[in-house]
Legacy VTK file of the C-alpha trace (Angstrom):
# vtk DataFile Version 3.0
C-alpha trace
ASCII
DATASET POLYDATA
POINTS 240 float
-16.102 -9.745 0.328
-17.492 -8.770 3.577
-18.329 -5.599 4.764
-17.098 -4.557 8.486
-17.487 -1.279 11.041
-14.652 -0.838 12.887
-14.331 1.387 15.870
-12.180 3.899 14.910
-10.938 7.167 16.947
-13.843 9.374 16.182
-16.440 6.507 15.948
-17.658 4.151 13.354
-15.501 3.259 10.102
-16.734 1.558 7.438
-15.109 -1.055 5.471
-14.620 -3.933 2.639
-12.347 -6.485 3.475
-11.640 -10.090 1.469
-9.884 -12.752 3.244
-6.893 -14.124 1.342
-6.517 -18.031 1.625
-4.029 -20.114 3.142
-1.492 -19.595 6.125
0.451 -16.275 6.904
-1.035 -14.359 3.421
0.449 -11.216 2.382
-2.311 -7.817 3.783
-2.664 -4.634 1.747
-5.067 -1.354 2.662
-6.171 0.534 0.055
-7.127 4.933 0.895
-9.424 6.281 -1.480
-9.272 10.118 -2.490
-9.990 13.675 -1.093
-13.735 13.421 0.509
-14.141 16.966 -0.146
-13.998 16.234 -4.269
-16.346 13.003 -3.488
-13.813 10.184 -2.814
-14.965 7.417 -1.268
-14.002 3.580 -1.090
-16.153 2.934 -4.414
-13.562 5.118 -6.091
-12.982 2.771 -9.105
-9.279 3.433 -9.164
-10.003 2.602 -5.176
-11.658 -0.884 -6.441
-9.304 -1.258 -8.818
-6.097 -1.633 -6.516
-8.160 -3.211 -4.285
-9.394 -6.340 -6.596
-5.391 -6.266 -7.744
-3.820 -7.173 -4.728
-6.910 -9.554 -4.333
-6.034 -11.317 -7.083
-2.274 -11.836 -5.864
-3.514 -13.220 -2.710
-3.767 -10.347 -0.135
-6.313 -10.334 2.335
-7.624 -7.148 1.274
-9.152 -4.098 3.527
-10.653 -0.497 2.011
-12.873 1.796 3.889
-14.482 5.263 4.026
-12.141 8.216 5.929
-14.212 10.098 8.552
-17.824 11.834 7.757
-17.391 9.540 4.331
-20.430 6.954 3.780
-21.708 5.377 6.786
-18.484 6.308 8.770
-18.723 9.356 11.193
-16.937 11.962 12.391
-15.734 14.708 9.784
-12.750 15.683 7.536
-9.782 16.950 9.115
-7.672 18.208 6.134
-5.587 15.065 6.459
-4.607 14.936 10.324
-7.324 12.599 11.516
-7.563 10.719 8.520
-4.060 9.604 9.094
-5.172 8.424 12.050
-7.961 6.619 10.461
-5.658 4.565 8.605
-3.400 3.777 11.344
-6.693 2.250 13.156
-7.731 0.486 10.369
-4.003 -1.034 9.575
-4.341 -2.257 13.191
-7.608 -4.162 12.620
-6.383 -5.201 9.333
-3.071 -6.660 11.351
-5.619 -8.274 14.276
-6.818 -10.405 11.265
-3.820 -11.308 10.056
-1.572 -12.050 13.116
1.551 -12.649 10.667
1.136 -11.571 7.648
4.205 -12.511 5.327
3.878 -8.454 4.067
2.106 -5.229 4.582
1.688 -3.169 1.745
-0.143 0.023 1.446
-2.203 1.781 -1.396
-4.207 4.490 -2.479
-5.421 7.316 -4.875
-5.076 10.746 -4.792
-5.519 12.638 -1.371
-5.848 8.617 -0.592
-2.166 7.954 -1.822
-0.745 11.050 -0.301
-1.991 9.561 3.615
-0.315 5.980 2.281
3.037 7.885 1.969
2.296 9.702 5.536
1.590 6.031 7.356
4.648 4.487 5.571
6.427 6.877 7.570
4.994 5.714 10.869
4.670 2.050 10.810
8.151 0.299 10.204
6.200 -3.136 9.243
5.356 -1.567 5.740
7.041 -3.853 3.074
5.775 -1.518 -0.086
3.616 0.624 -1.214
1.863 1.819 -4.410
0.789 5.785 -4.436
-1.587 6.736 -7.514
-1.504 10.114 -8.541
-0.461 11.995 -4.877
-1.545 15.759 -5.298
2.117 16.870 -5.188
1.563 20.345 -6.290
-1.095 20.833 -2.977
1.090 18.221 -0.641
5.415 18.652 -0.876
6.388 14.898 -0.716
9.740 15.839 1.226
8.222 13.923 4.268
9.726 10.833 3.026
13.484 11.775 4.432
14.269 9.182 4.134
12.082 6.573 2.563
11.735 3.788 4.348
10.264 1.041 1.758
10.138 0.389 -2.048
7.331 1.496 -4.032
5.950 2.973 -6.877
4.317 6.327 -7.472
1.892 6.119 -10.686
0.449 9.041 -12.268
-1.891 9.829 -15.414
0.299 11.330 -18.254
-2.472 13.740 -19.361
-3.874 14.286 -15.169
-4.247 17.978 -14.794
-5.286 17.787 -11.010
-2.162 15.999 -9.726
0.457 16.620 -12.920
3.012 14.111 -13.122
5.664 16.977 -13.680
4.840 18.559 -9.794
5.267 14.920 -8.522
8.615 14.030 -10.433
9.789 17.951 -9.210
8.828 16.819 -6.130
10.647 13.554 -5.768
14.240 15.686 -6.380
13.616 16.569 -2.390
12.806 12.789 -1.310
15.722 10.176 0.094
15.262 6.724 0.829
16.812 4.477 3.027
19.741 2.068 1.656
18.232 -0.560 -0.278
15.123 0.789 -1.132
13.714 2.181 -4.434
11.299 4.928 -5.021
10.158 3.503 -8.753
7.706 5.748 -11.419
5.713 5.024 -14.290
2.773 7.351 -16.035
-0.139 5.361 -17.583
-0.456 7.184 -21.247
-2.831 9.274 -22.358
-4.569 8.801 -18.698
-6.643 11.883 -16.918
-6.607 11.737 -13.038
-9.488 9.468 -12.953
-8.061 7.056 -15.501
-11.134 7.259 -17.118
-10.795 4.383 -19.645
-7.391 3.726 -18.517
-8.211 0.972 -15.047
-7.016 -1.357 -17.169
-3.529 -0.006 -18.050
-3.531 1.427 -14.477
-3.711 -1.907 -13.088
-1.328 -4.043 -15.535
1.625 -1.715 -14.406
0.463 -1.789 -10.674
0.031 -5.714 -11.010
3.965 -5.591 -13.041
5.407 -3.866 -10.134
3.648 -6.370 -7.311
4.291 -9.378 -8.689
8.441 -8.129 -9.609
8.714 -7.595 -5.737
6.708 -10.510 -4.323
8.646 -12.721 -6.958
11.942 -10.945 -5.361
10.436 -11.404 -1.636
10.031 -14.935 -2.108
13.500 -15.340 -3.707
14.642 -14.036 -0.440
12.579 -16.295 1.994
13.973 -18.946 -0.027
17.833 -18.313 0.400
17.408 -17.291 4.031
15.601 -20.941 4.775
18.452 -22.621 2.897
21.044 -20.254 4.477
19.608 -21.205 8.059
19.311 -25.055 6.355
23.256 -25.060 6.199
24.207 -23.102 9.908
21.381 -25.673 11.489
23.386 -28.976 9.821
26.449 -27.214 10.935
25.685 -27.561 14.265
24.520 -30.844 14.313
27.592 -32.934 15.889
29.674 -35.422 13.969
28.110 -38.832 13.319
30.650 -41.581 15.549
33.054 -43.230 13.846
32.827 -46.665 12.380
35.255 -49.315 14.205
LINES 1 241
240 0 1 2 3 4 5 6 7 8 9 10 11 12 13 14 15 16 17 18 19 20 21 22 23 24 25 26 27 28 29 30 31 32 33 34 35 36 37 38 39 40 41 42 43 44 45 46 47 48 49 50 51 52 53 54 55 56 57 58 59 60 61 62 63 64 65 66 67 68 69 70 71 72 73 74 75 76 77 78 79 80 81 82 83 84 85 86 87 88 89 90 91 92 93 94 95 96 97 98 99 100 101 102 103 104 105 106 107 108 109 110 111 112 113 114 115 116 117 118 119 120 121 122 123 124 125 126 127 128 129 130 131 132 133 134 135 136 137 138 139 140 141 142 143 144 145 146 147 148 149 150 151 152 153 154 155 156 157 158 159 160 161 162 163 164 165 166 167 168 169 170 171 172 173 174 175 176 177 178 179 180 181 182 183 184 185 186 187 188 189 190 191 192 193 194 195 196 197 198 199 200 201 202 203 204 205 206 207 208 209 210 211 212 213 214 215 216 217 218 219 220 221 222 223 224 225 226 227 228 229 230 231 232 233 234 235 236 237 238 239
């Protein structure tokens, strides 16, 4: 894992990225929560999703919003820190000239500015949002949705309670063909304190259901395109 500065809008931005082998990989970034309660990119649900999509072969980017660690400028309730993200997504993409998907991720105040750049970058394939503060943040934004994902939450969190989110998903459409999916991990607080583990099995569930689905896909459009190309191909000459 390697650690990077990027120049980002309002200076320095520090990062961890991992490489993922092999041609065209899949690239996920990872937001980490609300500064202001002492989020930063060593979050461990932060590592957490970050080692997950790792391990399915992402190449793998996480760093520190504004005035956080070692990158400057200073919290901006949001605005800037969107803007953060989109700078960092573009670095991630300069990486990774074709990457076969873009996902997003992230924690808290983290997953709430995931759902934001969703919103403003068409080339997001999916996304996974832990615990978005939807009693402080109404998630009616996503009109409509434009990708799958899935929104987890902690079944005992207090901070962001998984019955403001659900409420707050009544207001939220998504475009045709996509699915807005939920789970709670049990007995979890918002910190899944003793709960990574369960946190991540679900998350990993979800990632590997759609990349098994997105390569189920590649594979009937290649075989699809197989069939027009040989149709095309003229008639072999008759024998005399």
């Amino acid at each position: 894992m390697g650690e990077l500065i990027i120049s980002g809008p309002a200076g320095r931005i520090e990062a961890r990225y991992t490489q993922a082998p092999g041609d065209n990989p899949p690239i996920a970034l990872i937001l980490h929560p609300h500064p202001k309660a002492g989020g930063t990119m060593q979050d461990p649900v932060t590592i957490t999703l970050f080692e997950m999509f790792a391990a399915h072969g992402f190449s793998t980017m996480r760093f520190n919003f504004r005035g956080v660690g070692r990158s400057q400028g200073t919290f901006d309730a949001g605005v800037a820190e969107l803007s953060d993200a989109a700078y960092v997504l573009d670095h991630l993409e300069q990486l990774n000239e074709a990457p076969s998907q873009c996902w997003v991720a992230g924690s808290g105040f983290g997953a709430y500015i995931c759902l934001q750049l969703l919103m403003r970058r068409p080339e997001i394939d999916g996304f996974v949002a832990v615990a978005p503060p939807a009693n402080h943040y109404d998630l009616a934004f996503l009109a409509p949705c434009p990708a799958s994902g899935i929104i987890l939450a902690g079944e005992k969190d207090i901070v962001a309670p998984p019955s403001d989110i659900d409420r707050s998903l009544t207001k939220v459409r998504v475009q045709k063909g996509e699915v807005i999916e939920r789970a709670n991990v049990p007995s979890a607080n918002h910190f899944f304190q003793g709960k990574l583990e369960d946190l991540e099995k679900i998350s990993s569930t979800y990632l590997k259901k759609r990349m098994k689905a997105f390569e189920k896909a590649q594979k009937e459009a290649a075989e699809a395109k197989a069939i027009k190309d040989a149709a095309k191909l003229p008639a072999p000459p008759k024998q005399s």
